[in-house]
ZAMARGU-4260 file (C-alpha; in steps of 0.2 Angstrom, whole numbers, plus 5000, padded with zeros to 4 digits):
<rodrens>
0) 5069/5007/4925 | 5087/5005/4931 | 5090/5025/4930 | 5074/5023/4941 | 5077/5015/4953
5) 5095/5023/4957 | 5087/5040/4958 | 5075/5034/4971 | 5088/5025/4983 | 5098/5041/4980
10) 5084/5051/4986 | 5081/5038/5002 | 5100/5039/5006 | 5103/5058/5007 | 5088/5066/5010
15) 5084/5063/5029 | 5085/5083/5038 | 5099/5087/5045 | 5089/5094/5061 | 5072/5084/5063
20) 5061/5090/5076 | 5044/5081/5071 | 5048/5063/5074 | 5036/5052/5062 | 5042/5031/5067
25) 5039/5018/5052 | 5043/4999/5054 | 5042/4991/5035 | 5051/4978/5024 | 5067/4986/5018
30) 5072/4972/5014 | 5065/4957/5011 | 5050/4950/4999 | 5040/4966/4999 | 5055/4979/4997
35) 5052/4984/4980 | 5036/4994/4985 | 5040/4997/5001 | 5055/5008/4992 | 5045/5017/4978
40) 5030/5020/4994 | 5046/5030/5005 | 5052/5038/4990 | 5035/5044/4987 | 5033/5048/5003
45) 5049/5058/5006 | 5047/5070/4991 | 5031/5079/5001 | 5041/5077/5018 | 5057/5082/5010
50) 5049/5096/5002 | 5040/5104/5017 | 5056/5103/5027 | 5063/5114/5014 | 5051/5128/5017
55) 5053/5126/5034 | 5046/5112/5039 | 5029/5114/5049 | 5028/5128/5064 | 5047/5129/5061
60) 5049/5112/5065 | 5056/5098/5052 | 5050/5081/5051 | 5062/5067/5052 | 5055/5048/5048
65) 5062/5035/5057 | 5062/5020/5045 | 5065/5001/5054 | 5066/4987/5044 | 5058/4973/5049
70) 5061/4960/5034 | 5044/4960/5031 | 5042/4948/5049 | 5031/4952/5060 | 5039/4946/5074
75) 5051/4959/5072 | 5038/4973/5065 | 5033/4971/5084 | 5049/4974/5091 | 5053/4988/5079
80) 5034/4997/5082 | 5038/4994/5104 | 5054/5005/5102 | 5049/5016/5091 | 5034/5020/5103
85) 5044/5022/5119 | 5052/5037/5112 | 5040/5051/5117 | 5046/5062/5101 | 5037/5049/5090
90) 5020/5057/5088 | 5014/5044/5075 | 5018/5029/5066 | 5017/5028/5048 | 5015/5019/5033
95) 5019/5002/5042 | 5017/4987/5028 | 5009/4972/5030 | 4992/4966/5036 | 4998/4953/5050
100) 5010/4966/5053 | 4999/4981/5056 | 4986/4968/5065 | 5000/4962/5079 | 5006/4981/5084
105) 4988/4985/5086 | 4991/4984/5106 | 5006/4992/5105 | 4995/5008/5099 | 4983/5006/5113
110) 4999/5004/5126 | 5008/5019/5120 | 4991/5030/5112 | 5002/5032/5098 | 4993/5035/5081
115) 4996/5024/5067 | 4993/5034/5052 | 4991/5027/5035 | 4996/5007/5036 | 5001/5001/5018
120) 4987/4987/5019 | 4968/4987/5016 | 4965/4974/5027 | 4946/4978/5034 | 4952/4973/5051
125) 4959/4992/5050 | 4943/5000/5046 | 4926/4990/5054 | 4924/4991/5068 | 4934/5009/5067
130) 4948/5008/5079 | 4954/5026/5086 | 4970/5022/5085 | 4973/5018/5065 | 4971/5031/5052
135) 4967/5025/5033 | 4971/5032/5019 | 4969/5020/5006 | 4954/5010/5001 | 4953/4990/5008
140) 4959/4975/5000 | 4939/4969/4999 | 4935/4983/4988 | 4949/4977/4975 | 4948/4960/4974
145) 4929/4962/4973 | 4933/4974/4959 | 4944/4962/4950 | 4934/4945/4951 | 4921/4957/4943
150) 4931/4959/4930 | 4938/4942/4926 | 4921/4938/4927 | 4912/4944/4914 | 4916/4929/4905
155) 4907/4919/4918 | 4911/4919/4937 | 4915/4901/4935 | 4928/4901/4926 | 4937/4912/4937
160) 4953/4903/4949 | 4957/4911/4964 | 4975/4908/4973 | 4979/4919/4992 | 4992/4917/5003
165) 4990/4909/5018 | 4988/4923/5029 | 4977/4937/5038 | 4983/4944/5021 | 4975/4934/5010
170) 4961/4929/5021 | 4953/4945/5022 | 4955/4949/5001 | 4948/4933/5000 | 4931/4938/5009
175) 4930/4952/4996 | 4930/4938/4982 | 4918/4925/4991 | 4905/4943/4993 | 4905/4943/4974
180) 4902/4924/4972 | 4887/4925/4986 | 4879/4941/4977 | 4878/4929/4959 | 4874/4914/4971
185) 4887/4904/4963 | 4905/4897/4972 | 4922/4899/4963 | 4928/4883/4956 | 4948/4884/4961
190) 4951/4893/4978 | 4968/4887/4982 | 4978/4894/4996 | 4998/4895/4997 | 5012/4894/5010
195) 5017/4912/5013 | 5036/4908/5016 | 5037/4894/5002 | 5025/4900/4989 | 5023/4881/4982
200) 5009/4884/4965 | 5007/4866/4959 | 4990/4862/4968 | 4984/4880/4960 | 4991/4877/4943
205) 4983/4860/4944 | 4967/4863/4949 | 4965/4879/4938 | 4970/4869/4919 | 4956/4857/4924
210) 4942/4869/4928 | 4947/4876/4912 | 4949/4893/4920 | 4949/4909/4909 | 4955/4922/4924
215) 4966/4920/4938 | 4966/4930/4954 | 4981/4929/4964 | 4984/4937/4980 | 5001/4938/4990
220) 5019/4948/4989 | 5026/4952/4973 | 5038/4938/4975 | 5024/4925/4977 | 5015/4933/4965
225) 5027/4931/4950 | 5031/4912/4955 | 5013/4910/4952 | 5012/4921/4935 | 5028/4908/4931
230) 5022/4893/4937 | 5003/4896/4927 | 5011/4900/4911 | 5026/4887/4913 | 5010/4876/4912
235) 5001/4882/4894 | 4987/4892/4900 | 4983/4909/4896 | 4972/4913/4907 | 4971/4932/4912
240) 4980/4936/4927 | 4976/4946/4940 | 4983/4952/4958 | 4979/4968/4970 | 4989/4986/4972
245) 5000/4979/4986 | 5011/4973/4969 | 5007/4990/4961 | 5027/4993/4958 | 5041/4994/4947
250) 5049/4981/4955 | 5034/4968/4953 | 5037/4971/4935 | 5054/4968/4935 | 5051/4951/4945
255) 5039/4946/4931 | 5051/4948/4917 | 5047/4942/4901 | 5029/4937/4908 | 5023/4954/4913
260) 5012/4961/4898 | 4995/4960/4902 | 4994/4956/4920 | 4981/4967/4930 | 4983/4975/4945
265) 4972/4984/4955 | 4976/5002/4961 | 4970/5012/4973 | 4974/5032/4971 | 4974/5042/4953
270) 4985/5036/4940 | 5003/5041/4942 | 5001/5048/4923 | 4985/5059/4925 | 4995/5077/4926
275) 4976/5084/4927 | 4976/5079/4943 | 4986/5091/4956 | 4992/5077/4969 | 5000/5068/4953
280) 5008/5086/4945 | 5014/5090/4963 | 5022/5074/4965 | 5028/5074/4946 | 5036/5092/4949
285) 5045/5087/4964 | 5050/5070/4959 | 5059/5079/4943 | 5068/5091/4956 | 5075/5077/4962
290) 5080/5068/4947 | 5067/5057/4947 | 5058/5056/4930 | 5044/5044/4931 | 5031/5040/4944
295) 5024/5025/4949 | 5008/5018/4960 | 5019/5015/4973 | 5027/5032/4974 | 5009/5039/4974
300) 5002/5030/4988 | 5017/5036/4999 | 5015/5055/4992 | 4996/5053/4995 | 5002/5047/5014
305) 5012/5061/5017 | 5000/5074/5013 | 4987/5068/5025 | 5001/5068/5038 | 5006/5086/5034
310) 4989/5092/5036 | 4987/5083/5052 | 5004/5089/5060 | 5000/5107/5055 | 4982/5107/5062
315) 4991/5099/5077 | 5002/5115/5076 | 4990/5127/5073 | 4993/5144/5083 | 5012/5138/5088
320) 5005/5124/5099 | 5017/5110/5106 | 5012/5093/5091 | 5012/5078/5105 | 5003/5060/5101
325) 4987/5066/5109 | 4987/5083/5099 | 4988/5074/5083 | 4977/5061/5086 | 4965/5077/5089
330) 4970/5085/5075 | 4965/5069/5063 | 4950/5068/5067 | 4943/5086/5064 | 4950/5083/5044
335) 4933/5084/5036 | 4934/5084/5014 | 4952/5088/5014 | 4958/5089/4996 | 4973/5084/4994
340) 4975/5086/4976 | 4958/5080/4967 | 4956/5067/4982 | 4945/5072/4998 | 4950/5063/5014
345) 4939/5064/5029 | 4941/5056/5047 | 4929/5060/5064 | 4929/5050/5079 | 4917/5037/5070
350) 4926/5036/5052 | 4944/5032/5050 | 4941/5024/5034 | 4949/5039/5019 | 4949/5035/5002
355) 4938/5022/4995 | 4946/5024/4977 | 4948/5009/4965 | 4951/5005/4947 | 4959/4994/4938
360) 4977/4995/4926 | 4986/4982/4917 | 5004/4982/4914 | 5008/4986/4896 | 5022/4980/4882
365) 5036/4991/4887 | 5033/4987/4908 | 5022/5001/4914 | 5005/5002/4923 | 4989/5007/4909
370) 4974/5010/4916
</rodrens>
């Protein structure tokens, strides 16, 4: 793990091009409660990029991505996404994190017609109603969490606990739960919200031993998350516990420690192990070019990114044409059932939805994701 996570800073540090002609922009927690993923997504996302430059990049042009870090606040995401979008060499933004990030730079796309291509968020905000200016790759948070309850429910829906952050965030997984409930005409017995900056889980702990709960969805960063893993075990029960992909990282199970085994957690692109499928052997090869000698979720959702914005720049290109905002935005919407290694991504003018891919892993004895 440590060997890990040293390759990847390594391959963030010293791989940006020397001569970057394509500006991609990228506000995103560096640091801060979500900066675990958010390096594994950029690593993932830089072994495509970094690869692509080396053969020339696209039409002779490199790509250069301009990562800001906004501490995972969204007051400064704001700021970062305003100045990346007042330098006209930015033709897109890219794999921002955060849903109430991604939601407050939503004007900033319509001010500057810049494109924001594959936010690290399912939040369905981003996808109904479509909004021209936001591309998705992966599949919403609704889609998981309903997938999850589903699971912990087979014992009985109403023995299920369910724990969100306070926040657009946790809001909108939350609605995928309450769809699940509403189908089975029943109601959750513990639906306990959380303060997103002070992640306090005694009312949850509480109120979850009473109701005698078997399963325990809980939705928020990875450092909120693992409190909550903590605090419920810390407490006698063993109930299973449950949380979405945005905590599909190495570094989620590194903040659960001793108290990781068994946790699920949703994903939303091919398992990181499955060397049948071609996205996951092209990122495999190219990670173990760089030194890098295991894969994770994380990583795949980035490479997965970074394909869809290859395809788009060079259809933008196509013919030696100048790539501006307007060209690319063009460009995405023509990509009808493009593979991108055992995936299809399609977009039109109607549907900017991608991938609607879920399953379900858990994290085994030795710290890795099993599906």
């Amino acid at each position: 793990m440590r060997f890990l996570l040293a390759a990847m800073t390594a391959l963030w540090l010293f791989s940006t091009p020397a001569k970057a002609q394509i500006r991609v922009g990228q506000t995103t927690g560096l640091t801060g409660p979500a900066a675990a993923s958010v390096t594994e997504i950029n690593a993932g996302a830089k072994l495509l990029i970094d690869s692509v430059n080396a053969q020339g990049g696209v039409g002779g042009q490199s790509i250069e991505l301009i990562s800001l870090d906004d501490k995972n606040q969204v007051p400064i995401a704001l700021e970062n996404a305003r100045k990346l979008a007042s330098d006209p060499r930015v033709v897109s933004l890219f794999l921002t994190r955060g849903t109430p990030h991604a939601i407050a730079l939503l004007p900033v796309l319509v001010e500057s017609e810049i494109v924001l291509l594959a936010p690290s968020t399912g939040a369905m905000a981003l996808h109904h109603p479509v909004n021209p200016w936001v591309f998705n790759v992966r599949a919403p948070y609704q889609a998981e969490a309903a997938r999850v309850v589903g699971h912990l429910g087979l014992a009985g829906l109403d023995k299920v606990a369910i724990c969100y952050v306070d926040d657009t965030f946790g809001a909108d997984a939350l609605q995928g739960v309450q769809k699940v409930f509403k189908d089975a005409k029943q109601v959750a017995q513990v639906t306990e919200a959380v303060d997103k900056f002070k992640p306090d889980y005694s009312a949850c702990v509480k109120k979850t031993l009473a109701a005698k709960s078997l399963g325990v969805l809980l939705i928020g960063t990875s450092v909120s998350v693992a409190t909550g893993v903590k605090a419920i075990r810390e407490a006698g029960s063993a109930a299973t516990i449950a949380t979405l992909s945005n905590n599909a990282a190495t570094g989620f199970i590194k903040e659960l420690g001793t108290r990781a085994r068994g946790v699920i957690v949703s994903q939303v692109f091919p398992s990181e192990r499955s060397l049948a499928t071609p996205m996951i052997a092209e990122a495999a090869r190219l990670a173990a070019a760089k030194g890098i000698t295991e894969l994770t979720p994380a990583m795949i959702e980035g490479f997965a990114a970074s394909k869809v914005l290859v395809a788009g720049l060079k259809r933008a290109a196509d013919g030696g044409k100048p790539i501006t905002r307007a060209s690319f935005k063009r460009a995405l919407e023509t990509i009808q059932h493009l593979d991108i290694g055992g995936s299809e991504i399609s977009y039109s003018q109607t549907d900017h939805s991608g991938m609607n891919f879920v399953d379900l892993s858990y994290i085994s004895q030795v710290g890795t994701f099993r599906r």
